[in-house]
C-alpha atoms as a printed R data frame, in Angstrom:
   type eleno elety resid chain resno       x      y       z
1  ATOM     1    CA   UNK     A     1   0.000  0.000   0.000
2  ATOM     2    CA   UNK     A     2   1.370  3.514  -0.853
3  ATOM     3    CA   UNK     A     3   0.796  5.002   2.450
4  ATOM     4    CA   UNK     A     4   2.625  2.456   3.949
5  ATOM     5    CA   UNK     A     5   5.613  2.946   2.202
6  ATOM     6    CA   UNK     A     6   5.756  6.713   3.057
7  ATOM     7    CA   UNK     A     7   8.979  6.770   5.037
8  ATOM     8    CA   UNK     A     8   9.235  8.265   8.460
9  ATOM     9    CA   UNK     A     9   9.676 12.145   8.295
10 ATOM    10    CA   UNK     A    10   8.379 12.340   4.664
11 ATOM    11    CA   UNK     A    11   4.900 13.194   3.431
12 ATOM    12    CA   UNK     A    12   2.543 12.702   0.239
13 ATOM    13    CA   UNK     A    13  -0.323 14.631  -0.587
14 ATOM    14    CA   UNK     A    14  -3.882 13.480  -1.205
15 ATOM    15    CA   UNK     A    15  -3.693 13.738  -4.585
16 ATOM    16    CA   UNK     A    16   0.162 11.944  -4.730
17 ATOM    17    CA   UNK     A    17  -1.151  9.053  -3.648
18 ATOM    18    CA   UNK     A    18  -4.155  9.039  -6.044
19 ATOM    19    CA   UNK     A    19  -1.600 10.027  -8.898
20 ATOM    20    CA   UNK     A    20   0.213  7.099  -7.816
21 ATOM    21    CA   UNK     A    21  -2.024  4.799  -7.480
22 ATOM    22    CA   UNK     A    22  -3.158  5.230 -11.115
23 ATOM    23    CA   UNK     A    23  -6.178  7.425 -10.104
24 ATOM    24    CA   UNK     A    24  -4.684 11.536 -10.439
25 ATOM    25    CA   UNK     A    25  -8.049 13.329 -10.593
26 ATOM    26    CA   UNK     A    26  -9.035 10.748  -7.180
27 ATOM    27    CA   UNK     A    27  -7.643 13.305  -3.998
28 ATOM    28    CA   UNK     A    28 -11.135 13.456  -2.236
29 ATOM    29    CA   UNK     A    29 -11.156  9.716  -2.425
30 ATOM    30    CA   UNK     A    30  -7.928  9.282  -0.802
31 ATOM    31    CA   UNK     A    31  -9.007 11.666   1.790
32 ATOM    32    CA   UNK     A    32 -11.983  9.778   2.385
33 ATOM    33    CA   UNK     A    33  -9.862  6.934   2.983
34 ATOM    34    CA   UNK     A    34  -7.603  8.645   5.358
35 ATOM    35    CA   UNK     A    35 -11.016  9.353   7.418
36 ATOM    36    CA   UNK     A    36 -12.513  6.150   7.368
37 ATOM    37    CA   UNK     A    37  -9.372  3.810   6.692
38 ATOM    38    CA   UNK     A    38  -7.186  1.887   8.351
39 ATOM    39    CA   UNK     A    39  -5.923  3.438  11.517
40 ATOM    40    CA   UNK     A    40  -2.814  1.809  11.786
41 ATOM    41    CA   UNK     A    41  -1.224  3.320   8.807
42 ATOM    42    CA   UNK     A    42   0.195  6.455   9.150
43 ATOM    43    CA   UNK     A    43  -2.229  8.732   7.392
44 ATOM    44    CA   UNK     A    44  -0.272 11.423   9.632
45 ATOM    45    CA   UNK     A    45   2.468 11.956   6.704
46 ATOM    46    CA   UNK     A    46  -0.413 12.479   4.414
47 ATOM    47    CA   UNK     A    47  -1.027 16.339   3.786
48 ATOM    48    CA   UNK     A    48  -2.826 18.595   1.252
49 ATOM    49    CA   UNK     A    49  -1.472 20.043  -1.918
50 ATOM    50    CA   UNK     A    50  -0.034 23.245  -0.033
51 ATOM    51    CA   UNK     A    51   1.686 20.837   2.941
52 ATOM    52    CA   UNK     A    52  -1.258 21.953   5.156
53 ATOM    53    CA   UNK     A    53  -2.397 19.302   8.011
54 ATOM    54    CA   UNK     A    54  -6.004 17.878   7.974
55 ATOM    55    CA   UNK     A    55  -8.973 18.396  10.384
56 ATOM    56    CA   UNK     A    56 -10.552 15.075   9.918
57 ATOM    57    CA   UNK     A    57  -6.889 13.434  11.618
58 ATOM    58    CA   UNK     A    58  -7.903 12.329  15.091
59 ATOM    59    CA   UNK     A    59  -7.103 14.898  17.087
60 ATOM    60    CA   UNK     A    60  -7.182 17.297  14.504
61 ATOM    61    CA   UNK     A    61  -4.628 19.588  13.362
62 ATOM    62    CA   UNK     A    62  -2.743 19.732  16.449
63 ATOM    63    CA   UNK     A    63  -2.889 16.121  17.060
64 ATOM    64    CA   UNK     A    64  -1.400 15.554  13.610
65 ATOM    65    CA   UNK     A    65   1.134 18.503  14.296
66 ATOM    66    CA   UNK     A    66   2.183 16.404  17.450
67 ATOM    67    CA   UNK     A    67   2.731 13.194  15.493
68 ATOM    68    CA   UNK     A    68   4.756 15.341  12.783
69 ATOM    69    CA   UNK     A    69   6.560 17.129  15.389
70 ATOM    70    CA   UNK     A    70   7.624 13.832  17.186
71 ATOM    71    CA   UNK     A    71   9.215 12.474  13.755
72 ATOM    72    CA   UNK     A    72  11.124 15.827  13.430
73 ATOM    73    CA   UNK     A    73   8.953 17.967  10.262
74 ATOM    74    CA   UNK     A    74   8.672 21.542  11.266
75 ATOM    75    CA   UNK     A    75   4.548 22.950  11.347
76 ATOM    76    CA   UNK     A    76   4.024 26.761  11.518
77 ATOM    77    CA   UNK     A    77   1.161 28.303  13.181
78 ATOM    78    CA   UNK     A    78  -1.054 27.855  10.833
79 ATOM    79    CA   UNK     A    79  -0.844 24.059  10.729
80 ATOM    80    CA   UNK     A    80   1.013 23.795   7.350
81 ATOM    81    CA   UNK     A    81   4.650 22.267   6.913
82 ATOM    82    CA   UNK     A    82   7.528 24.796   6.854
83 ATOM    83    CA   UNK     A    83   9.895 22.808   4.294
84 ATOM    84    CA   UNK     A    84   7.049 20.981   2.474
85 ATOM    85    CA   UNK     A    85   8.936 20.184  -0.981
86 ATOM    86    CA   UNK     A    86  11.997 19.029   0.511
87 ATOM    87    CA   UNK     A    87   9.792 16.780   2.537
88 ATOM    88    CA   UNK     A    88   7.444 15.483  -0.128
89 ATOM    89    CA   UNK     A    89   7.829 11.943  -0.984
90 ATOM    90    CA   UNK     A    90   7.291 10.579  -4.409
91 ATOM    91    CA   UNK     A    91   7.865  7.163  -5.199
């Protein structure tokens, strides 16, 4: 699975992993996923196209920004990541 494989400290973006997964136009989907999926994955390096964090993460925002924050990726203040293309993560 391509979330999965997202290494530690690295993120995709919703529409990355539908890109990837042979679906581009599919973001919403994947987000939908990240909602209702599997919790053990780690939908927490999964961000939106301008390296902002998600509501719908449990916890929110700041719970996300915790998780990030633990595996060393910078978050400003307004809950997006502050070196988001050096962290992106493309297969």
């Amino acid at each position: 699975m391509i979330v999965q494989s997202i290494p530690t400290a690295r993120v995709m973006t919703y529409g990355d992993i539908a890109t990837v997964a042979g679906q581009p136009r599919a973001a919403r989907i994947v987000g939908q996923l990240a909602h209702y999926g599997d919790p053990k994955l780690p939908w927490h390096r999964v961000v939106n196209r301008f390296g902002g964090l998600a509501s719908g993460y449990y916890g929110g925002r700041d719970g996300q920004k915790l998780v990030l924050e633990a595996e060393g990726i910078a978050v400003d203040d307004t809950f997006t990541l502050k070196d988001f293309e050096r962290l992106r993560w493309l297969p």
